[in-house]
TORBA-931394 format. One line per field, with one value per residue (C-alpha): x, y, z; residue number from 1. Coordinates in Angstrom, 2 decimals. Example, Ala and Ser with C-alpha at 12.3 -4.5 7.8 and 13.67 -1.06 7.14 Angstrom:
X 12.30_13.67
Y -4.50_-1.06
Z 7.80_7.14
pos 1_2
//
This chain:
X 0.00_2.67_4.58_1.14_0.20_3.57_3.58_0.16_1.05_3.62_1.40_-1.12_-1.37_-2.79_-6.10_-7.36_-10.35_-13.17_-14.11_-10.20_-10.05_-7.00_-8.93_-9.96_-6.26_-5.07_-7.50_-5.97_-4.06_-6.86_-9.04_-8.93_-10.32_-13.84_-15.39_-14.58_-16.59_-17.19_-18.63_-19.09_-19.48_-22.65_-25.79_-25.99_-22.40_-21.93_-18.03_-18.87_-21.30_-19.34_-15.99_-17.52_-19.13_-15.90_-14.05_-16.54_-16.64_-12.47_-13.69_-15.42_-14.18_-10.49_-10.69_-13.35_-15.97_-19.78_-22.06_-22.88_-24.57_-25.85_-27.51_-31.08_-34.06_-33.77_-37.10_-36.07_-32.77_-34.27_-36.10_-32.72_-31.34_-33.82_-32.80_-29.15_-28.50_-31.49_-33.32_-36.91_-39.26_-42.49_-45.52_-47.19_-43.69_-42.97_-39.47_-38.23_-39.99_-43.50_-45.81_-46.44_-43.71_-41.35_-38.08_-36.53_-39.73_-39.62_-37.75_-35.26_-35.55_-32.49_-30.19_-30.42_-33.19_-29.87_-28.09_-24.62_-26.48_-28.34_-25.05_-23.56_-26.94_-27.29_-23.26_-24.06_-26.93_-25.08_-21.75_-23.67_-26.10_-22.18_-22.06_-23.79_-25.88_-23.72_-20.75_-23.22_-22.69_-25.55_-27.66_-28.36_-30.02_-29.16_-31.41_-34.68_-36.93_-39.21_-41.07_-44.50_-42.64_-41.16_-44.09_-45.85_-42.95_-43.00_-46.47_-46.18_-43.51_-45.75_-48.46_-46.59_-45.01_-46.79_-50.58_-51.36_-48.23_-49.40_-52.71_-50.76_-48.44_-51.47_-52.86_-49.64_-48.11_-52.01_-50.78_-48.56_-51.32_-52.43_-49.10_-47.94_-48.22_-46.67_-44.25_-43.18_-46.86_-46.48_-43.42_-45.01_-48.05_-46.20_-44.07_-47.79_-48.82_-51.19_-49.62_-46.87_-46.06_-42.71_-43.61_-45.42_-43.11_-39.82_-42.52_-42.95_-39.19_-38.44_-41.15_-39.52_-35.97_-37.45_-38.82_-35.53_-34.82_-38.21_-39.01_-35.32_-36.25_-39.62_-38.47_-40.32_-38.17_-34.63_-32.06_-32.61_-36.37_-35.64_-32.84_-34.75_-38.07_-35.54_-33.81_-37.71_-38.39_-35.49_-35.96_-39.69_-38.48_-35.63_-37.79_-40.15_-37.71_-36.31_-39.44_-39.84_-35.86_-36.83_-38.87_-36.21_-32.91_-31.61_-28.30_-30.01_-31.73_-28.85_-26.91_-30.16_-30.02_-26.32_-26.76_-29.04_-27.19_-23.85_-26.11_-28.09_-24.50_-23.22_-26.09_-25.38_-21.78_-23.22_-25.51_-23.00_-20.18_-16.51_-17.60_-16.52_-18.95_-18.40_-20.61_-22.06_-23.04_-22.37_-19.46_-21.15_-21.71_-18.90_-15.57_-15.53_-17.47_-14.74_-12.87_-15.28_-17.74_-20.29_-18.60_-16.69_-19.22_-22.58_-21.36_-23.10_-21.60_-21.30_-21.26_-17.45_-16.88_-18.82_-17.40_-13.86_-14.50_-16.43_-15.13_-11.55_-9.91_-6.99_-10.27_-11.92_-10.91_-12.70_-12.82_-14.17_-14.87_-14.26_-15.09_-14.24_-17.06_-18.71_-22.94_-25.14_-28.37_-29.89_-33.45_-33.99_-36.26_-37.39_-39.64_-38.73_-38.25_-34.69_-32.93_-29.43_-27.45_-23.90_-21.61_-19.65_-15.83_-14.93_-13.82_-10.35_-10.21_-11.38_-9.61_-11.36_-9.12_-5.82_-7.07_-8.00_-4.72_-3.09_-3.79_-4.66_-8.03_-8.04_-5.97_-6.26_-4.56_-3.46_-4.10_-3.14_-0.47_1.69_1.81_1.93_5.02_5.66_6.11_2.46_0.72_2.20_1.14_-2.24_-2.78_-1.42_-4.03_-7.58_-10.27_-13.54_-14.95_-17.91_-21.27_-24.05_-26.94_-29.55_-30.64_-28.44_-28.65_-25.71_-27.05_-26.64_-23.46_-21.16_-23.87_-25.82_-23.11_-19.28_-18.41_-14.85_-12.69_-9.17_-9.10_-6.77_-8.19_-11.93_-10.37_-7.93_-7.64_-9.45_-10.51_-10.66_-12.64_-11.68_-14.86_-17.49_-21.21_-24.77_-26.05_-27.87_-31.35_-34.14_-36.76_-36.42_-40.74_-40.29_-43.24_-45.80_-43.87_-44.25_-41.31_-38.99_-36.47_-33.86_-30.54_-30.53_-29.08_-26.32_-26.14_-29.13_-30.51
Y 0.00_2.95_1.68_2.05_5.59_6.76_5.79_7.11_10.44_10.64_9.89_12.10_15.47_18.05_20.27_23.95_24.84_23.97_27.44_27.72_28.12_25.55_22.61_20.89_20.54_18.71_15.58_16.47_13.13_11.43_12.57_11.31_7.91_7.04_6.96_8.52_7.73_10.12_8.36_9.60_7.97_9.89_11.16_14.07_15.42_19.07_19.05_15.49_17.16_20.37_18.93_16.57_19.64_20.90_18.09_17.68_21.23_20.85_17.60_19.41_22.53_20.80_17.20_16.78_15.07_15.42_13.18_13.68_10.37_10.11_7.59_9.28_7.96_8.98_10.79_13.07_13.31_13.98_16.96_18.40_17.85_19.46_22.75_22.44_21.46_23.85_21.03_21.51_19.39_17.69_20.58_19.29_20.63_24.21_24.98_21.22_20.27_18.98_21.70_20.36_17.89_18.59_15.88_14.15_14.80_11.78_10.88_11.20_14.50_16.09_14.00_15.91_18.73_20.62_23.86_22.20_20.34_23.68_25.56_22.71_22.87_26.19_26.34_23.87_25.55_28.93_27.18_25.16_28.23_29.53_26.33_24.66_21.51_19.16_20.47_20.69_18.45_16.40_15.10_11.42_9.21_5.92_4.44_2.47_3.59_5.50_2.69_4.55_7.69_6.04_3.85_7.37_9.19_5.61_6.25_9.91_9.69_6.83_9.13_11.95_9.22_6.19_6.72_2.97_1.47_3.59_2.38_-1.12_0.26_1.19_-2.21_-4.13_-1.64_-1.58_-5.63_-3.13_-0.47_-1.53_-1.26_1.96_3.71_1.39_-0.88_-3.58_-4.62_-5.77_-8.11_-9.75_-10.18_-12.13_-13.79_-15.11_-16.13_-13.21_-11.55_-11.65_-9.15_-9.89_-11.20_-7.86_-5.18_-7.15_-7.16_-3.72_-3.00_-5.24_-3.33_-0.50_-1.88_-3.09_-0.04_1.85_2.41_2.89_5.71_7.46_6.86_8.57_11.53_10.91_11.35_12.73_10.74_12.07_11.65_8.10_7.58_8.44_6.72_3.09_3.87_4.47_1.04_-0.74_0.89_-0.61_-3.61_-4.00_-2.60_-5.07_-8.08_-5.39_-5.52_-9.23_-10.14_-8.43_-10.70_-13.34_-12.52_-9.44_-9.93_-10.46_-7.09_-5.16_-6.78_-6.04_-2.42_-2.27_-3.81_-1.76_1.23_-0.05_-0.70_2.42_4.16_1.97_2.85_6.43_5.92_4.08_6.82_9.49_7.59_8.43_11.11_10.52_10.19_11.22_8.98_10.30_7.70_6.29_4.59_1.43_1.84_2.99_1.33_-1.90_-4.79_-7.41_-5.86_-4.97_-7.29_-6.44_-9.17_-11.41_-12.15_-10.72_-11.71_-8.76_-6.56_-2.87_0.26_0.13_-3.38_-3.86_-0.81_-2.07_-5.30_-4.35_-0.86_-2.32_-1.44_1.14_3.07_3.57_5.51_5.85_8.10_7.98_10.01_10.14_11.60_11.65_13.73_16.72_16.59_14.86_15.36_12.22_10.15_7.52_5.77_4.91_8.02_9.68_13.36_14.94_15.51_17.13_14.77_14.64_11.94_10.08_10.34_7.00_3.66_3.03_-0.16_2.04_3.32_6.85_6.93_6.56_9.67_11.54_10.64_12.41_15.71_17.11_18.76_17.57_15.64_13.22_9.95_8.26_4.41_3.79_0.39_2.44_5.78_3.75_3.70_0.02_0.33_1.37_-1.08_-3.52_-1.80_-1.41_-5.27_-6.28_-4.59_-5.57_-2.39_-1.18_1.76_4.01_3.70_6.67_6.55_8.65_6.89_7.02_5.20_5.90_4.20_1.03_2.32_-0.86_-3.18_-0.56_1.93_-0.27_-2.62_-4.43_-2.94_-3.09_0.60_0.48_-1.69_-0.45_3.32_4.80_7.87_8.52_12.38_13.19_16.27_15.64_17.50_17.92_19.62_18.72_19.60_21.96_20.80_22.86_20.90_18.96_17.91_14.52_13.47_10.58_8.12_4.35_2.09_2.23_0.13_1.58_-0.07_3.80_3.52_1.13_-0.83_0.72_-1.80
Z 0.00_0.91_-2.36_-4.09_-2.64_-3.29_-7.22_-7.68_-6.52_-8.69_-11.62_-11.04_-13.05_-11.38_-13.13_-12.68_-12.00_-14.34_-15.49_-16.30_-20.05_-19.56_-18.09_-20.95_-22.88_-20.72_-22.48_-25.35_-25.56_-25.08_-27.90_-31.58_-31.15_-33.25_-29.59_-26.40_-23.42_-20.46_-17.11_-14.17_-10.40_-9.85_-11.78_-9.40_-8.94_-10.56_-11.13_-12.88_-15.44_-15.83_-16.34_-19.35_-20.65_-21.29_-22.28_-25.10_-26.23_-26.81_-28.59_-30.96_-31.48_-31.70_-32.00_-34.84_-32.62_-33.96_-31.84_-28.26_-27.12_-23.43_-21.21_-22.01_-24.49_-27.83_-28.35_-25.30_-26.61_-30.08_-28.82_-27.75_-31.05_-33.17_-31.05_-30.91_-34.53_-35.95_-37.71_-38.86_-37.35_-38.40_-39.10_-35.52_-33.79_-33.11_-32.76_-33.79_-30.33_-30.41_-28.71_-25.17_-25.03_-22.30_-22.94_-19.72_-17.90_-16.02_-12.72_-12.38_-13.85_-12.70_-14.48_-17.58_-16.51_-14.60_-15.50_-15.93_-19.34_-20.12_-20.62_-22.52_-24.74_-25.44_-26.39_-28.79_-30.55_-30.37_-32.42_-34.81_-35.71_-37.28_-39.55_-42.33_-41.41_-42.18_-39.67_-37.07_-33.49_-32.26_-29.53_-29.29_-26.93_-26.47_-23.69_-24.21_-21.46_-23.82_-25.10_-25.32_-26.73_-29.08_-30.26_-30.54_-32.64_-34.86_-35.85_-36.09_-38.74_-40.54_-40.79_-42.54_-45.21_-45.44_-43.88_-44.96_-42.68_-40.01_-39.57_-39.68_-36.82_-34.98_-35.04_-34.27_-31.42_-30.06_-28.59_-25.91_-25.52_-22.14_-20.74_-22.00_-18.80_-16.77_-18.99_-16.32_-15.55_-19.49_-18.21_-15.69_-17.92_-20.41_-17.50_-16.45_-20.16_-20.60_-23.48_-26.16_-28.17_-29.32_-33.10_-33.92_-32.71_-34.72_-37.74_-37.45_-37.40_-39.94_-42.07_-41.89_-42.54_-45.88_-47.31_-46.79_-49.82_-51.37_-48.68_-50.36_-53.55_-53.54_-51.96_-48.67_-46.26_-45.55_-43.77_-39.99_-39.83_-41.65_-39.09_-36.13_-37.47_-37.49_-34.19_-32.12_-34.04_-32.36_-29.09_-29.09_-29.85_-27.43_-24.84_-25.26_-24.78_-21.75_-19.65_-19.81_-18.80_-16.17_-14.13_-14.46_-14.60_-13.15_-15.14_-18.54_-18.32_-17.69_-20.78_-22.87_-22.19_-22.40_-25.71_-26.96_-25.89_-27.72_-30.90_-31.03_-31.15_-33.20_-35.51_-35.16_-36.63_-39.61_-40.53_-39.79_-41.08_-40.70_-37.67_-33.89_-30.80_-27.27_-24.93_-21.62_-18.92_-15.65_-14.47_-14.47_-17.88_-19.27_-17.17_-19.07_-17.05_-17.66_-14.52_-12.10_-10.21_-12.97_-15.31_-13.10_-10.63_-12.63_-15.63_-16.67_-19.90_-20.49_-23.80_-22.80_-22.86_-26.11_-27.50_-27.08_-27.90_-31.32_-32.67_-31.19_-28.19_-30.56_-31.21_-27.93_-24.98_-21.40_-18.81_-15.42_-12.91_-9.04_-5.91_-2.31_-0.33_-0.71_-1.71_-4.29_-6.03_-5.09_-4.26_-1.58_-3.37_-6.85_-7.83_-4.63_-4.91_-5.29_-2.22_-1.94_0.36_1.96_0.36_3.49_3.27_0.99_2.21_3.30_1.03_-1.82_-5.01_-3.89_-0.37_-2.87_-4.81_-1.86_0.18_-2.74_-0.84_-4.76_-4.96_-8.58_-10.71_-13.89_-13.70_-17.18_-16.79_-20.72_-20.89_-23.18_-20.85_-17.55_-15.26_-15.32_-11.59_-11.10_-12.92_-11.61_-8.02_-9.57_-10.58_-6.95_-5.55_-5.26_-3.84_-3.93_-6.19_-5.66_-7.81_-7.33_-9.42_-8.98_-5.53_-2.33_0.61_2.93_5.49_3.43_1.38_1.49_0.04_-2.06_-3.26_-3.86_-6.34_-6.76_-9.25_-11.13_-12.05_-14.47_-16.60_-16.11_-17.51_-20.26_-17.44_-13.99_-13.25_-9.88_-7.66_-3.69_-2.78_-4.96_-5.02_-6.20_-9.82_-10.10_-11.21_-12.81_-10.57_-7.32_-7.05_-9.67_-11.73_-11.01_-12.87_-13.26_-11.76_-14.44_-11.96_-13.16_-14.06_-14.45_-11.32_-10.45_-6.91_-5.41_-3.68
pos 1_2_3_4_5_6_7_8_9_10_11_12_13_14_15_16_17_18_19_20_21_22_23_24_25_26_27_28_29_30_31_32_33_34_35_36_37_38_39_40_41_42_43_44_45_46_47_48_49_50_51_52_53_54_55_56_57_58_59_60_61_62_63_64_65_66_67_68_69_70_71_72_73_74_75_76_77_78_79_80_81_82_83_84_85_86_87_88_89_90_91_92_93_94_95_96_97_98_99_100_101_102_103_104_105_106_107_108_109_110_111_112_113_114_115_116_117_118_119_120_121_122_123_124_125_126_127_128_129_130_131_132_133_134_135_136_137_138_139_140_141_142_143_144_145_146_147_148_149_150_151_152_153_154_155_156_157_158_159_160_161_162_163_164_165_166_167_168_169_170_171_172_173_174_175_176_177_178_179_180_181_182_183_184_185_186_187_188_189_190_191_192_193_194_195_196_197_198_199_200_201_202_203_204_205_206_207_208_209_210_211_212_213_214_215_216_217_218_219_220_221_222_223_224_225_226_227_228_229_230_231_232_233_234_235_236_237_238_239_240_241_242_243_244_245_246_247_248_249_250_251_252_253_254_255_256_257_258_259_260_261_262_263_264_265_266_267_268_269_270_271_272_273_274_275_276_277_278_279_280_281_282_283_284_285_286_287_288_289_290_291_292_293_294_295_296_297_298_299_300_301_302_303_304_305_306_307_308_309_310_311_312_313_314_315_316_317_318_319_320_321_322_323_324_325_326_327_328_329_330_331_332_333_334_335_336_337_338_339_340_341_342_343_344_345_346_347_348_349_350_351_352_353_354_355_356_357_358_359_360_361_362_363_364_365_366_367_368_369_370_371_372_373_374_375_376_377_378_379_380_381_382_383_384_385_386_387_388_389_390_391_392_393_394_395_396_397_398_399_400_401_402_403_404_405_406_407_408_409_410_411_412_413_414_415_416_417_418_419_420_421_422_423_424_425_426_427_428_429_430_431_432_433_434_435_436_437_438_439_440_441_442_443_444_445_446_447
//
């Protein structure tokens, strides 16, 4: 341990302050991969959001990056990129952003409803409003929570293209009408034999696979609206198969959304091909699953797993993020309302106790093999500790069990950012929404 502490120190690089117009180069060696990812230990931790805020504005302006891809559901995420990237939306919309529709309106609402993403949105719109459309960054979703949205935005685009097909979405979607409002009474329906609605969504999707190229052809669509017509389509169908792994295998339901996560961006770079993504989502998420408990107890996978593993580890770089103490934006409970807690000092068998005992308020911590004094990881592989997951519930009371995972940091990251004491986001609402359970793999380790 003392040889440990004293080789990680010596790694370490220290970082100004966020709002120093410095911060951000110093991820400059980081960037130019197809896909960097951006987690962070919490989804209510200010300096967490505001640091990747400014990572990914160097990654654009500098680095080429055009696709901002977050743990969010696309039709929410949608509505974000119809006002950031200017694009005209359907006649119904006003603005790009259907009248009435308020995206991320569900709990928990302050993991994307905050002023730390506001700023980041509104810089976006205000540099792609220079450019022409095709130099302009985006905002992607890549979660499937959004089943009834999505069925809804499926059958909206039908109508303005193919009336006849809608009608025929109508009918086939109707099979999942009862559960709209509450998706995971639909998995233990089908658990219990009352209903089955796998064959018709994949028909649907598969429908709308096939007339690709005759939609193109007759001038009926462009690519986005196309685009986002086949990702809703996937997201239906994925949540479908979601809700029902539910009920039987905790493990199964986590690698389904994972999945679906990986192939909704991998999707994204096919459409916009030969453009890089930046990817915004939890630890858990993004720190590949191989080397945490996650994978080699859970055997559960991850976006950064399958990201290396698919795209190729040469084109892939993560980055987590780490605190000590400080506050968090945070429920109790599943649908609870937001509550701004204090974080308890981290474990003395945790990776967080290293980085605090650093005595450096903030620091990034290269992990890459080829960067790596050979001394370190081989301190780092000796050593086997606990790391910190947050979601958007926290229980401190129960913070072993709910709240620490095993990990071997530095194989989980590429680099490890670190704020000693950090503060809660700043949300735009703190009553949440009557929401159905969505129980949330949104949030890691929360029982």
């Amino acid at each position: 341990m003392p040889q440990l502490q004293g080789l990680f120190n010596s790694a370490i690089e220290p970082l100004p302050a966020i709002e120093d117009q410095h911060f951000a180069y110093h991820f400059d060696t980081f960037a130019g991969k197809q896909v960097m990812l951006l987690g962070d230990g919490s989804h209510g931790t200010s300096e967490f959001y505001s640091a990747r805020a400014e990572i990914t504005k160097r990654l654009i302006e500098h680095h080429g990056y055009t696709m901002v891809a977050v743990e969010a559901d696309w039709p929410d995420a949608e509505a974000i990129d119809r006002y950031v990237r200017l694009r005209p939306g359907p006649k119904s919309q006003i603005g790009g952003i259907a009248k009435g529709y308020e995206p991320f309106n569900r709990f928990p609402t302050w993991m994307w409803r905050n002023s730390e993403m506001q700023r980041l949105v509104e810089w976006m719109r205000g540099r792609n409003q220079r450019l022409p459309p095709e130099r302009r960054a985006g905002f992607y979703g890549l979660d499937l929570y959004s089943m009834g949205a999505s069925i809804g935005a499926v059958i909206d685009y039908l109508d303005r293209i193919n009336p006849q097909a809608s009608k025929l979405a109508r009918r086939r979607y109707g099979c999942l009408e009862p559960w709209i409002d509450d998706p995971t009474t639909y998995g233990l329906a089908s658990l219990q034999g009352m209903e089955d609605c796998e064959e018709r969504v994949v028909k649907m999707l598969s429908d709308l696979l096939e007339r690709r190229i005759e939609y193109a052809q007759r001038g009926l669509c462009d690519g986005d609206e196309y685009h986002s017509g086949e990702q809703n389509a996937y997201l239906v169908r994925d949540a479908e198969k979601y809700y029902k792994a539910m009920y039987y295998s905790s493990a199964s339901s986590w690698n389904l959304r994972d999945i679906h996560m990986f192939e909704t961006l991998e999707r994204l770079l096919q459409h916009h091909e030969g453009q890089k993504a930046i990817v915004w989502a939890h630890n858990s998420h993004v720190g590949d699953a191989r080397y945490t408990s996650m994978g080699i107890h859970r055997k559960e996978l991850n976006i950064g797993q399958l990201c290396r593993e698919r795209l190729g580890h040469e084109n892939v770089t993560i980055l987590g993020c780490g605190t000590h103490t400080g506050t968090v934006a945070a429920a109790h409970e599943w649908d609870g309302d937001m509550k701004v807690m204090n974080v308890r000092p981290s474990r003395k068998d945790s990776w967080e106790i290293i980085a605090h005992d650093t005595g450096v308020a903030s620091f990034v911590l290269d992990l890459r093999r080829d960067r790596i004094d050979a001394s370190l990881w081989s301190a780092l592989s000796a050593e086997q500790r606990l790391q910190r997951f947050i979601g958007v519930l926290y229980r401190p009371d129960t913070e072993r069990i709910s709240h620490y995972s095993q990990a071997i940091l530095h194989k989980q990251f590429d680099g490890y950012i670190w704020f000693d004491e950090t503060q809660a986001v700043n949300p735009l609402e703190i009553i949440q929404p009557d929401t159905p359970l969505g129980k949330g793999e949104t949030y890691p380790f929360g029982l």
